[in-house]
PDB file with one MODEL, atoms N, CA, C and O in Angstrom:
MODEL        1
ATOM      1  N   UNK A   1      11.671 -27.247  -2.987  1.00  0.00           N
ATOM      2  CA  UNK A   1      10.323 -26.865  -3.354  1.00  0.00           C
ATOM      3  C   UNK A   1      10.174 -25.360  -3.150  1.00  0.00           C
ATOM      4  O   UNK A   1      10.704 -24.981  -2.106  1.00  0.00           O
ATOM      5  N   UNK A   2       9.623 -24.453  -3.838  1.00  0.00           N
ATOM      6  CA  UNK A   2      10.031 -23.024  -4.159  1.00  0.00           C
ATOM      7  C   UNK A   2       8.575 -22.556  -3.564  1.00  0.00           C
ATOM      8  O   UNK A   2       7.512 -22.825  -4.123  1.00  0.00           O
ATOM      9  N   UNK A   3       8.682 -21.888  -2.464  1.00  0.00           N
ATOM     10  CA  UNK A   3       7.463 -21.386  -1.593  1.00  0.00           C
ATOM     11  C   UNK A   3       6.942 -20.306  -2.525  1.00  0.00           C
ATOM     12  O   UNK A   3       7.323 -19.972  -3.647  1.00  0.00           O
ATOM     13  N   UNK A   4       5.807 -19.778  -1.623  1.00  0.00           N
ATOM     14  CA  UNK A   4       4.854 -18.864  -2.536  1.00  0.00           C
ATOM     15  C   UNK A   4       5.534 -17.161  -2.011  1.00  0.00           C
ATOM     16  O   UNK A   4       6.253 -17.048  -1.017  1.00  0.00           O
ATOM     17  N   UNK A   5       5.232 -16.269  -2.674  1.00  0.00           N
ATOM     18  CA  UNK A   5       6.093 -15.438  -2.464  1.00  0.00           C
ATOM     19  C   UNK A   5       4.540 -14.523  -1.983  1.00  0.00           C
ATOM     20  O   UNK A   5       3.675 -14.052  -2.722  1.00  0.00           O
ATOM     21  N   UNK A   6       4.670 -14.517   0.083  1.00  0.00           N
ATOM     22  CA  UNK A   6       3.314 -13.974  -0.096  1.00  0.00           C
ATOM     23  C   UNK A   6       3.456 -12.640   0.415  1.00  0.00           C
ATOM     24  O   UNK A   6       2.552 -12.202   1.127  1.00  0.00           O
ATOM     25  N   UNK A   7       4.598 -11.828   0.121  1.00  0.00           N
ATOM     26  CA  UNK A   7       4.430 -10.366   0.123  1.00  0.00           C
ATOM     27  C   UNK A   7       2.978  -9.875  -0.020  1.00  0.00           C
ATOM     28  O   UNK A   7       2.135 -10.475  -0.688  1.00  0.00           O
ATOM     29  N   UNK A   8       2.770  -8.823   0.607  1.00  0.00           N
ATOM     30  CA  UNK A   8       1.385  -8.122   0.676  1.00  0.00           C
ATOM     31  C   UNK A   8       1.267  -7.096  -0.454  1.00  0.00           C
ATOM     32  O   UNK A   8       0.262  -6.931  -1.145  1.00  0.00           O
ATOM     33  N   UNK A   9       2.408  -6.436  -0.552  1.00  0.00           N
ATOM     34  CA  UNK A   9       2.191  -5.517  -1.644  1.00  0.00           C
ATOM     35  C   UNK A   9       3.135  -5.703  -2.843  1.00  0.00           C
ATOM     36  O   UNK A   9       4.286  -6.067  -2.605  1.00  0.00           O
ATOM     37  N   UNK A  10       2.738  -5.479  -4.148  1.00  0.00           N
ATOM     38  CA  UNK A  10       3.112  -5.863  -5.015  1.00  0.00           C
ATOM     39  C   UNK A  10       3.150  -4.553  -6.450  1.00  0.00           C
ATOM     40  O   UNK A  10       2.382  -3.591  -6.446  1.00  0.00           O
ATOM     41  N   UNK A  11       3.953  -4.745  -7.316  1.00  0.00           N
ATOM     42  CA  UNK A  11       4.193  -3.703  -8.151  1.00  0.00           C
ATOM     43  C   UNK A  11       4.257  -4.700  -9.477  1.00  0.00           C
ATOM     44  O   UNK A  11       4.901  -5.748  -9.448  1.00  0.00           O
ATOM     45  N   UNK A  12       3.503  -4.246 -10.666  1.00  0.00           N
ATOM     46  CA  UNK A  12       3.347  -4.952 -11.955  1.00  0.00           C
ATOM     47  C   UNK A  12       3.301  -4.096 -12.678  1.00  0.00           C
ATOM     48  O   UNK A  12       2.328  -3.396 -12.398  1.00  0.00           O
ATOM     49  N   UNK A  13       4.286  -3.423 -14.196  1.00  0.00           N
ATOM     50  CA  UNK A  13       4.224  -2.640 -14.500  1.00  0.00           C
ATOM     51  C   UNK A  13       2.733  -3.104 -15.692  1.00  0.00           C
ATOM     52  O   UNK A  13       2.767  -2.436 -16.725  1.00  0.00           O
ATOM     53  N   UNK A  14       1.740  -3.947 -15.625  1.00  0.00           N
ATOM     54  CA  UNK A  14       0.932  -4.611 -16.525  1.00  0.00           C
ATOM     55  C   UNK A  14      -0.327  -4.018 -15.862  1.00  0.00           C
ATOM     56  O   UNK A  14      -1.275  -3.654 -16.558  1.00  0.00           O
ATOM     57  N   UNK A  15      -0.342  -3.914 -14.440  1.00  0.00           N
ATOM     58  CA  UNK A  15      -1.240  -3.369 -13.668  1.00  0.00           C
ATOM     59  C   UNK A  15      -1.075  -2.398 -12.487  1.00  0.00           C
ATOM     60  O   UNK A  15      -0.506  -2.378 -11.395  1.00  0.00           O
ATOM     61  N   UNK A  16      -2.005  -1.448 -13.390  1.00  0.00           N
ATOM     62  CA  UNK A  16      -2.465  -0.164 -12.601  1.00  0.00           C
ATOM     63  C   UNK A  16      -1.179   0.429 -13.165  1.00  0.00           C
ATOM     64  O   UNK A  16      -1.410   1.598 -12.856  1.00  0.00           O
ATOM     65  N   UNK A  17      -0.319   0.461 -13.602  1.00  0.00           N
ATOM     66  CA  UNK A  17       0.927   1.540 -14.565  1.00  0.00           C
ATOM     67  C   UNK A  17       1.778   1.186 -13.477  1.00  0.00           C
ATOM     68  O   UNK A  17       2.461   2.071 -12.962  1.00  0.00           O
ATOM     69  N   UNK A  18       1.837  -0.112 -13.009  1.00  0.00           N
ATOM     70  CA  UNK A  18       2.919  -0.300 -11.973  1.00  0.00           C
ATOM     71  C   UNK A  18       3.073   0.329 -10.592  1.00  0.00           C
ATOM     72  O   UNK A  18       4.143   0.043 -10.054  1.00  0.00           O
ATOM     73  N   UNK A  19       2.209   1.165  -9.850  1.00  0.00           N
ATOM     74  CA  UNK A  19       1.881   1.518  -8.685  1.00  0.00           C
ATOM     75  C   UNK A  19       1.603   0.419  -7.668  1.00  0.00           C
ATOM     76  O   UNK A  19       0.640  -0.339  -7.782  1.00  0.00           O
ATOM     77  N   UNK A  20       2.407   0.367  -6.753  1.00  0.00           N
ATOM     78  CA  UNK A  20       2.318  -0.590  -5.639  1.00  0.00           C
ATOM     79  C   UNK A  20       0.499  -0.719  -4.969  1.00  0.00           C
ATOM     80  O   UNK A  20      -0.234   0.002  -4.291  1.00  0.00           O
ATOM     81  N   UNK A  21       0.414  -1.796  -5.502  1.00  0.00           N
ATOM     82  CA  UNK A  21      -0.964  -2.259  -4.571  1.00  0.00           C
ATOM     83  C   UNK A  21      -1.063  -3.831  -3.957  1.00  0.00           C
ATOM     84  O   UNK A  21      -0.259  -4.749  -4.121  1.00  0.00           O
ATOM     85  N   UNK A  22      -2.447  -3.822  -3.119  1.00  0.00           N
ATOM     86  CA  UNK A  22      -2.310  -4.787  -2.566  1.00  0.00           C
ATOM     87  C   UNK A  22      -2.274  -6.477  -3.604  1.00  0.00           C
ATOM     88  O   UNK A  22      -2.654  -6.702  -4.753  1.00  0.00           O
ATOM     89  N   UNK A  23      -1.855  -7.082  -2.907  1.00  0.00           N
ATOM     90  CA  UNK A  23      -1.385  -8.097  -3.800  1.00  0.00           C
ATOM     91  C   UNK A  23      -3.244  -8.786  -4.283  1.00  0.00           C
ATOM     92  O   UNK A  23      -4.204  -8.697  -3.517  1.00  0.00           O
ATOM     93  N   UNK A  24      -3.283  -9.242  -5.302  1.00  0.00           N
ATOM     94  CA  UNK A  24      -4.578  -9.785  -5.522  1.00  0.00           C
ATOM     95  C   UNK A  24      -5.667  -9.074  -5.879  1.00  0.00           C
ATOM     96  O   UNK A  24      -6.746  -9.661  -5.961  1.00  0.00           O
ATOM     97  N   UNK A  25      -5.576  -7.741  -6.143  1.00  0.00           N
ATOM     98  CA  UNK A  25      -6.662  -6.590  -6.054  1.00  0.00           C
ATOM     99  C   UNK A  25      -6.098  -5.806  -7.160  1.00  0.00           C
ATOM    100  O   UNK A  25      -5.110  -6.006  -7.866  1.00  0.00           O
ATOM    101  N   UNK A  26      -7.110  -4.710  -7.133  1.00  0.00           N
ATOM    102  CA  UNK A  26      -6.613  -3.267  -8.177  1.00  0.00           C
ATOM    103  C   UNK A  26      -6.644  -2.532  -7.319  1.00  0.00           C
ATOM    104  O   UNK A  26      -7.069  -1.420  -7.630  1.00  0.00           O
ATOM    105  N   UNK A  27      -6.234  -2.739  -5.846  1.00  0.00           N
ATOM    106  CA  UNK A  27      -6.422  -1.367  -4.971  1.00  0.00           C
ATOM    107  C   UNK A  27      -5.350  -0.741  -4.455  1.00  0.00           C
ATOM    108  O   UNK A  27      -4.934  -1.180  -3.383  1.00  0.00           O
ATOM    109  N   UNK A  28      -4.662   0.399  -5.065  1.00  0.00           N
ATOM    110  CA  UNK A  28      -3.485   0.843  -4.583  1.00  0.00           C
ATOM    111  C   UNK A  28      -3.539   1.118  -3.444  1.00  0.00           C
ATOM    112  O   UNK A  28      -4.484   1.206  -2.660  1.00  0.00           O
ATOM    113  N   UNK A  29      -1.807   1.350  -3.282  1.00  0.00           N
ATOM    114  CA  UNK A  29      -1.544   1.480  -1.567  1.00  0.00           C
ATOM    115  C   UNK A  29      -1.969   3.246  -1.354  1.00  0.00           C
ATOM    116  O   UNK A  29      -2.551   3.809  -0.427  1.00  0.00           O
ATOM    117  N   UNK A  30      -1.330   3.841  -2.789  1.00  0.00           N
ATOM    118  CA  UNK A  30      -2.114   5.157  -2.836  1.00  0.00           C
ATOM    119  C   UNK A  30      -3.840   5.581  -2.482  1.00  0.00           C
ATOM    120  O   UNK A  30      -4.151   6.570  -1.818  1.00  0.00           O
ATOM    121  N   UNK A  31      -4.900   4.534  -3.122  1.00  0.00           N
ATOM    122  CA  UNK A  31      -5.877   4.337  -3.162  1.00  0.00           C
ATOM    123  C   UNK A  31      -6.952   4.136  -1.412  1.00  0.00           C
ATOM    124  O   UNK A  31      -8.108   4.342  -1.042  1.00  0.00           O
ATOM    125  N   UNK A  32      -5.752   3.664  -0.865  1.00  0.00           N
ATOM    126  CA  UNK A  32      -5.863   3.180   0.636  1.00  0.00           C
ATOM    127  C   UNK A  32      -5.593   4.420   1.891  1.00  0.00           C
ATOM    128  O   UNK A  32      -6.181   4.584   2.959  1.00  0.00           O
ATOM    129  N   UNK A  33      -4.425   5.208   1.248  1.00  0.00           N
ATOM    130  CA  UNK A  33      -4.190   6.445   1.762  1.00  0.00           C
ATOM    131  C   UNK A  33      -5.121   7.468   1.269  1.00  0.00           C
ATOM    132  O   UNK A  33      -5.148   8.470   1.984  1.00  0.00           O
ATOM    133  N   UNK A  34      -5.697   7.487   0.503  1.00  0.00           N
ATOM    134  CA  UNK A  34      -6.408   8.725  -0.146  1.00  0.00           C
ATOM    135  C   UNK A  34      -8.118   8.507   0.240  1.00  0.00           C
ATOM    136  O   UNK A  34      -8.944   9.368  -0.064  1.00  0.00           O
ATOM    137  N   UNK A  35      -8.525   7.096   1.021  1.00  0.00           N
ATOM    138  CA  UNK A  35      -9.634   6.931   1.301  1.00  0.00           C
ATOM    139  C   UNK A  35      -9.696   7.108   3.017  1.00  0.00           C
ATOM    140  O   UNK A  35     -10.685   7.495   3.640  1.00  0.00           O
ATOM    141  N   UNK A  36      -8.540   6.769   3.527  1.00  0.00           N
ATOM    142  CA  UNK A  36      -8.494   7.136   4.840  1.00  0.00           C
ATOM    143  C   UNK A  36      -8.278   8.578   5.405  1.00  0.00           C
ATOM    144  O   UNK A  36      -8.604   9.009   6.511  1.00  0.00           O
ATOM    145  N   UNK A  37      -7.535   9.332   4.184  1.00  0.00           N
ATOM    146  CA  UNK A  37      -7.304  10.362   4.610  1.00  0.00           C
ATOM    147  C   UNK A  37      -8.201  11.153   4.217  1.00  0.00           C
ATOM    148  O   UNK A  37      -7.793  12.296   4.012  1.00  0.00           O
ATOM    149  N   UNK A  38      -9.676  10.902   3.966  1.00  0.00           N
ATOM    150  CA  UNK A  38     -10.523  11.142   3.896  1.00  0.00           C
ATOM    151  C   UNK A  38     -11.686  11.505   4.813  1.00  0.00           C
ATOM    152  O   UNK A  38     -12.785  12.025   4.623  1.00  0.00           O
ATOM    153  N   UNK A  39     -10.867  10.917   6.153  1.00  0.00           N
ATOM    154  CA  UNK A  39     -12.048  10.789   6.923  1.00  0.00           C
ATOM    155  C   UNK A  39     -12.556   9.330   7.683  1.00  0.00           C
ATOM    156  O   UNK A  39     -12.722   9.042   8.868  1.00  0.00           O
ATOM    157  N   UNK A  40     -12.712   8.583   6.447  1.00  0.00           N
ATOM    158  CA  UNK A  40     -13.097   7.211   6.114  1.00  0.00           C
ATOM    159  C   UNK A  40     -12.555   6.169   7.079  1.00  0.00           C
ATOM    160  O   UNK A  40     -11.426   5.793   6.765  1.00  0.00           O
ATOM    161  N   UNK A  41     -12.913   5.767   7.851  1.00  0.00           N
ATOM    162  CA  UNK A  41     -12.736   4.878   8.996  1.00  0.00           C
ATOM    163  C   UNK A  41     -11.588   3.324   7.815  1.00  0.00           C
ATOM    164  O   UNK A  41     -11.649   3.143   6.599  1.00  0.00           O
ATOM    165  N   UNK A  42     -10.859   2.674   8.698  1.00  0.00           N
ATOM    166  CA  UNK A  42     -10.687   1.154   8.239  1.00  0.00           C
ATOM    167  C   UNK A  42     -11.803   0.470   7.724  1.00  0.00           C
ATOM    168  O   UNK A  42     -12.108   0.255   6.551  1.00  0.00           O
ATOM    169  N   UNK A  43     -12.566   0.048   9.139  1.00  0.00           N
ATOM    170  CA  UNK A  43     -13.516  -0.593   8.607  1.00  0.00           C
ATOM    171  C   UNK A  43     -14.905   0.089   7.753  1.00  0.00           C
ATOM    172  O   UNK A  43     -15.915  -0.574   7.518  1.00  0.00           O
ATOM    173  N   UNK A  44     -14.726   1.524   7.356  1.00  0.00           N
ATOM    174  CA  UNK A  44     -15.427   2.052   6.278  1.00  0.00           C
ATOM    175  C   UNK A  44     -15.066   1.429   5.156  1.00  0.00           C
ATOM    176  O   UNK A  44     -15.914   0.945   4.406  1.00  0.00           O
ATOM    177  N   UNK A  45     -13.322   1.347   4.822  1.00  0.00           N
ATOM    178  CA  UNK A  45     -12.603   0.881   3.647  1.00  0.00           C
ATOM    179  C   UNK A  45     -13.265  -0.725   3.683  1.00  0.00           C
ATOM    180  O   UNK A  45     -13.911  -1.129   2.717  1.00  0.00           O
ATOM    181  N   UNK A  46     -13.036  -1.582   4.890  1.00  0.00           N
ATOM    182  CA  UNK A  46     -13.010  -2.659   4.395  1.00  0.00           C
ATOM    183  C   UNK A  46     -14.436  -2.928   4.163  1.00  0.00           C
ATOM    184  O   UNK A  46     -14.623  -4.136   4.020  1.00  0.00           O
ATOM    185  N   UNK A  47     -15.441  -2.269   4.082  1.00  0.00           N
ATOM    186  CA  UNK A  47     -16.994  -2.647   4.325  1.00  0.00           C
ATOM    187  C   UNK A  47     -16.971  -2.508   2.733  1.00  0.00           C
ATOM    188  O   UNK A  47     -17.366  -3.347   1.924  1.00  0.00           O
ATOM    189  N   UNK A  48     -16.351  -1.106   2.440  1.00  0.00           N
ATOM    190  CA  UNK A  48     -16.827  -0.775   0.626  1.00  0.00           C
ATOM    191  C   UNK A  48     -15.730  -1.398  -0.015  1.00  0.00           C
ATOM    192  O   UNK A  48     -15.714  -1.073  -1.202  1.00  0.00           O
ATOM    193  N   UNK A  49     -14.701  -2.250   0.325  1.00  0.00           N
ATOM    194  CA  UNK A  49     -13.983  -3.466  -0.431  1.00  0.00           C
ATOM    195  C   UNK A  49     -13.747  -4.169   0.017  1.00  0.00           C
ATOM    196  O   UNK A  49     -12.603  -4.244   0.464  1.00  0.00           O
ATOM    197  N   UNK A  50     -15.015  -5.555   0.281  1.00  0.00           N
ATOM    198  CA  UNK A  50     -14.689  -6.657   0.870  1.00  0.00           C
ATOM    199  C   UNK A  50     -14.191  -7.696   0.953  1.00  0.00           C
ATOM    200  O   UNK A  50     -14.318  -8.596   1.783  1.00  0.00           O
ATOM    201  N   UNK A  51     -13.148  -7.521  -0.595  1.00  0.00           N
ATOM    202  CA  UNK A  51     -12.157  -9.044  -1.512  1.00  0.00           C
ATOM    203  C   UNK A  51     -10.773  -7.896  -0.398  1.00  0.00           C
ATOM    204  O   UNK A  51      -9.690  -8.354  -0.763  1.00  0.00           O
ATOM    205  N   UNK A  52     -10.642  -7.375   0.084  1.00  0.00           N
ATOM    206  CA  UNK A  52      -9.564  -6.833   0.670  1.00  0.00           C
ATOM    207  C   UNK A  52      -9.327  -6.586   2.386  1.00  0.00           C
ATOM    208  O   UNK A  52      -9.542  -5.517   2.958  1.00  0.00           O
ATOM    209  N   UNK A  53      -8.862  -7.775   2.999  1.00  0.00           N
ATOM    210  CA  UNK A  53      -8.807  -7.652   3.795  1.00  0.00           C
ATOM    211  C   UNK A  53      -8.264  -6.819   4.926  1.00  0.00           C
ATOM    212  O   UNK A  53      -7.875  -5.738   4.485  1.00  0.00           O
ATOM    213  N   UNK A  54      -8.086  -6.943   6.320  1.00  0.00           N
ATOM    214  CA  UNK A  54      -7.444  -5.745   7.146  1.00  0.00           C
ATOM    215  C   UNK A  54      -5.879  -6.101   6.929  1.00  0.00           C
ATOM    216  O   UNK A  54      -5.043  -5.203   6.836  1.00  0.00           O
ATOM    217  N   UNK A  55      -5.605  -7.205   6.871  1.00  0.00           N
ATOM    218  CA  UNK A  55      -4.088  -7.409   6.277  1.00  0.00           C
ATOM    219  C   UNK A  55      -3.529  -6.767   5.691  1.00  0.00           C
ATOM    220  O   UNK A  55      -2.538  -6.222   6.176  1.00  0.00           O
ATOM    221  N   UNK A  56      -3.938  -6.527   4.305  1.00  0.00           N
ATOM    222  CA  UNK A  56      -3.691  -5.519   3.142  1.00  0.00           C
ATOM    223  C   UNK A  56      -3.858  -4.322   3.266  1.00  0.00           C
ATOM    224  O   UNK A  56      -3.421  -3.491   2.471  1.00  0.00           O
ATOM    225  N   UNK A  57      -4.619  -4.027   4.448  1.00  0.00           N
ATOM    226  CA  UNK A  57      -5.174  -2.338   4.906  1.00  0.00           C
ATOM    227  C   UNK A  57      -3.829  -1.887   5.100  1.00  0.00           C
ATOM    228  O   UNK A  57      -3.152  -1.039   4.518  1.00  0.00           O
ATOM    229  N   UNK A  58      -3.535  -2.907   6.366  1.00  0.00           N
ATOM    230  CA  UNK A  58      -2.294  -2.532   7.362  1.00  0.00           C
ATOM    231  C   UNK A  58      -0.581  -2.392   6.379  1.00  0.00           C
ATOM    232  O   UNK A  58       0.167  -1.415   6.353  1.00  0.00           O
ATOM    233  N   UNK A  59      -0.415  -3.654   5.722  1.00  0.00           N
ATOM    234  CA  UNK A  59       0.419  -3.919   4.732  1.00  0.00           C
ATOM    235  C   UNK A  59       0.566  -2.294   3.696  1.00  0.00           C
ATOM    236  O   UNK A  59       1.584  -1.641   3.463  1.00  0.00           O
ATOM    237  N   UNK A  60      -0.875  -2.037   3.253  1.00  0.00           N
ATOM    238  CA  UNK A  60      -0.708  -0.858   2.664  1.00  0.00           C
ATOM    239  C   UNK A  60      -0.188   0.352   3.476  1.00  0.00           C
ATOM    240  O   UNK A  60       0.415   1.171   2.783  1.00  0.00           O
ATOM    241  N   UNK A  61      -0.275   0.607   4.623  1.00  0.00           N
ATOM    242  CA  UNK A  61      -0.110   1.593   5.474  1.00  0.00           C
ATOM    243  C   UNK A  61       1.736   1.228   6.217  1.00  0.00           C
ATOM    244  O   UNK A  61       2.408   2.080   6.799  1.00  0.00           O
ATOM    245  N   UNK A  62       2.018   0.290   6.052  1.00  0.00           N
ATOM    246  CA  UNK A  62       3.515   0.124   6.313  1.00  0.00           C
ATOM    247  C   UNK A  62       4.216   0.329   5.638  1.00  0.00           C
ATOM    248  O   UNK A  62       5.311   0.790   5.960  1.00  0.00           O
ATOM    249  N   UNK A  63       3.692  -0.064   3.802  1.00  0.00           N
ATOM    250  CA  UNK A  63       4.401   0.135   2.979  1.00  0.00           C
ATOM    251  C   UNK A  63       4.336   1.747   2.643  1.00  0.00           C
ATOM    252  O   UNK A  63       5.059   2.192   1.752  1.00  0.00           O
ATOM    253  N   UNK A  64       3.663   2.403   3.206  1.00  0.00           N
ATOM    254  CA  UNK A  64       3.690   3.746   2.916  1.00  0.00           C
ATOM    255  C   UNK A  64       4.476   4.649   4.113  1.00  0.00           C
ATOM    256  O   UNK A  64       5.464   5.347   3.882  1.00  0.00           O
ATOM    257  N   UNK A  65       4.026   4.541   5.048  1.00  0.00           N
ATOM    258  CA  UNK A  65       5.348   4.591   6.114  1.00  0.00           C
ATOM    259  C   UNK A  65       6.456   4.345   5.501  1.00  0.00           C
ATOM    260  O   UNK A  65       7.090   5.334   5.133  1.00  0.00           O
ATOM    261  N   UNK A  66       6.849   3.400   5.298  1.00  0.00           N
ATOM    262  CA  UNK A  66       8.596   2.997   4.749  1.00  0.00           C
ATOM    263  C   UNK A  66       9.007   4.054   3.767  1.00  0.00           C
ATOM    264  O   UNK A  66       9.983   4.804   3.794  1.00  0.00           O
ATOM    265  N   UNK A  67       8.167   3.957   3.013  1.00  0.00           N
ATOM    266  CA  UNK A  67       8.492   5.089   1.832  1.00  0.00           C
ATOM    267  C   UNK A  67       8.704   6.359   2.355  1.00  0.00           C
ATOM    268  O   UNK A  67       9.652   7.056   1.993  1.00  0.00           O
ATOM    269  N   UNK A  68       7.873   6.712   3.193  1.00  0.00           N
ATOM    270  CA  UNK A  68       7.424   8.437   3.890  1.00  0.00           C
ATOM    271  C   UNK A  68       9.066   8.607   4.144  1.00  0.00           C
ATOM    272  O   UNK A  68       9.835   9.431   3.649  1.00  0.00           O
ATOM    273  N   UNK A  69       9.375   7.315   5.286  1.00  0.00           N
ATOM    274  CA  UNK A  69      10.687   7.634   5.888  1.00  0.00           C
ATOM    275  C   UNK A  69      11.607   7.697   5.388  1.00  0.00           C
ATOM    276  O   UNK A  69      12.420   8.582   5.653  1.00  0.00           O
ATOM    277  N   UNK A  70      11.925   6.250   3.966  1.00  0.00           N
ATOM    278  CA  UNK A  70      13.283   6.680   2.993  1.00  0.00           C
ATOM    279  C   UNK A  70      13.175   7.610   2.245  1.00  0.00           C
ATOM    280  O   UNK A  70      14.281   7.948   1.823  1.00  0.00           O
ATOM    281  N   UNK A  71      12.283   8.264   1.824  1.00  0.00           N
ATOM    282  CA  UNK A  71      11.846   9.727   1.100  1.00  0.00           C
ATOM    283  C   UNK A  71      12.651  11.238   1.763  1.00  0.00           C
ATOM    284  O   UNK A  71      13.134  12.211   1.184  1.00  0.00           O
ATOM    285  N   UNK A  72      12.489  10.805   3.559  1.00  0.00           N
ATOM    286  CA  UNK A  72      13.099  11.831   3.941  1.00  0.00           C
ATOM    287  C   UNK A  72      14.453  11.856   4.548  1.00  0.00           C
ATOM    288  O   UNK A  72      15.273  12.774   4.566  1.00  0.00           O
ATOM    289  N   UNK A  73      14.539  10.288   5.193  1.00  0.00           N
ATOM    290  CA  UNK A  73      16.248  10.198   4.730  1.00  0.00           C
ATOM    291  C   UNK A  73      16.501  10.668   3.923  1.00  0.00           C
ATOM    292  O   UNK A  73      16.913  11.808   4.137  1.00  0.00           O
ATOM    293  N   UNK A  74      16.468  10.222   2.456  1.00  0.00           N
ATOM    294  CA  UNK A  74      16.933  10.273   1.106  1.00  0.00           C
ATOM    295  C   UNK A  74      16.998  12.292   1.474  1.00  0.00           C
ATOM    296  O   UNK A  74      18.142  12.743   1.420  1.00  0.00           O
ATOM    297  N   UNK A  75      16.168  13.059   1.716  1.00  0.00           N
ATOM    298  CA  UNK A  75      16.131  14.635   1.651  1.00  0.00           C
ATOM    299  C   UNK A  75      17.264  15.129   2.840  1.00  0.00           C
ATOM    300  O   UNK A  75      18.019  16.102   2.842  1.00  0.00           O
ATOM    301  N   UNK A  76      17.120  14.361   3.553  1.00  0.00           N
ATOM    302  CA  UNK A  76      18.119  14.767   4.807  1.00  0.00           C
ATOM    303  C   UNK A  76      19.154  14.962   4.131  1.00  0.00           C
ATOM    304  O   UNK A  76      19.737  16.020   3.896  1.00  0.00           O
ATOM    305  N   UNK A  77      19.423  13.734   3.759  1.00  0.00           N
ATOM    306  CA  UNK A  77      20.802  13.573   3.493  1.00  0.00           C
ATOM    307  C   UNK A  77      21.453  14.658   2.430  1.00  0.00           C
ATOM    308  O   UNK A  77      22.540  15.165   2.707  1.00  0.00           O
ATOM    309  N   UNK A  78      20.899  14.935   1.446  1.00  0.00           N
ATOM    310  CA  UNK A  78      21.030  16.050  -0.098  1.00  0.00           C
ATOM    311  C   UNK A  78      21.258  17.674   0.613  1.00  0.00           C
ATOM    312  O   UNK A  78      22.033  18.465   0.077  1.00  0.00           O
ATOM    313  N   UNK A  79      20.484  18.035   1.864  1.00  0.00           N
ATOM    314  CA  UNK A  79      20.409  18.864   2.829  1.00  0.00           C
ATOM    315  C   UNK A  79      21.925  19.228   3.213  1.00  0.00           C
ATOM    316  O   UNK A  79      22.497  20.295   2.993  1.00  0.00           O
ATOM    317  N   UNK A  80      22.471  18.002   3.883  1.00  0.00           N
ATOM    318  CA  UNK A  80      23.321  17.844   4.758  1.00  0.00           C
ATOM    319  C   UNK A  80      24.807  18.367   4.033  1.00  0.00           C
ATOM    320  O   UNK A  80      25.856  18.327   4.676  1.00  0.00           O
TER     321      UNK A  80
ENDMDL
END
């Protein structure tokens, strides 16, 4: 029996031009960084999008971490 695949973040090149967002939403993981780094508290975000839980906050913010870090591996290394 083939489980549900419940990754948090998700990439569809059908939606949003294929930019990783949270699964179930139109809210990129970009979208999530660019409202926090705003100023904008969590629960500012989750008050003004309430189909999006703190799950997906966090999920968005790991998946951007990960990236930050293979981004600069990936530079280290070309450096080296």
């Amino acid at each position: 029996m083939p489980t549900a695949d419940l990754t948090p973040i998700v990439s569809d090149p059908a939606v949003l031009g294929g930019k990783p967002r949270i699964r179930g939403t139109r809210i990129s993981v970009h979208h999530v960084l660019e409202f926090l780094a705003s100023g904008q508290s969590r629960d500012d975000f989750l008050a003004a999008f309430p189909h999006v839980d703190a799950e997906g906050v966090a999920a968005a913010l790991r998946y951007a971490a990960a990236n930050v870090q293979r981004e600069l591996t990936r530079e280290l290394k070309r450096s080296a």
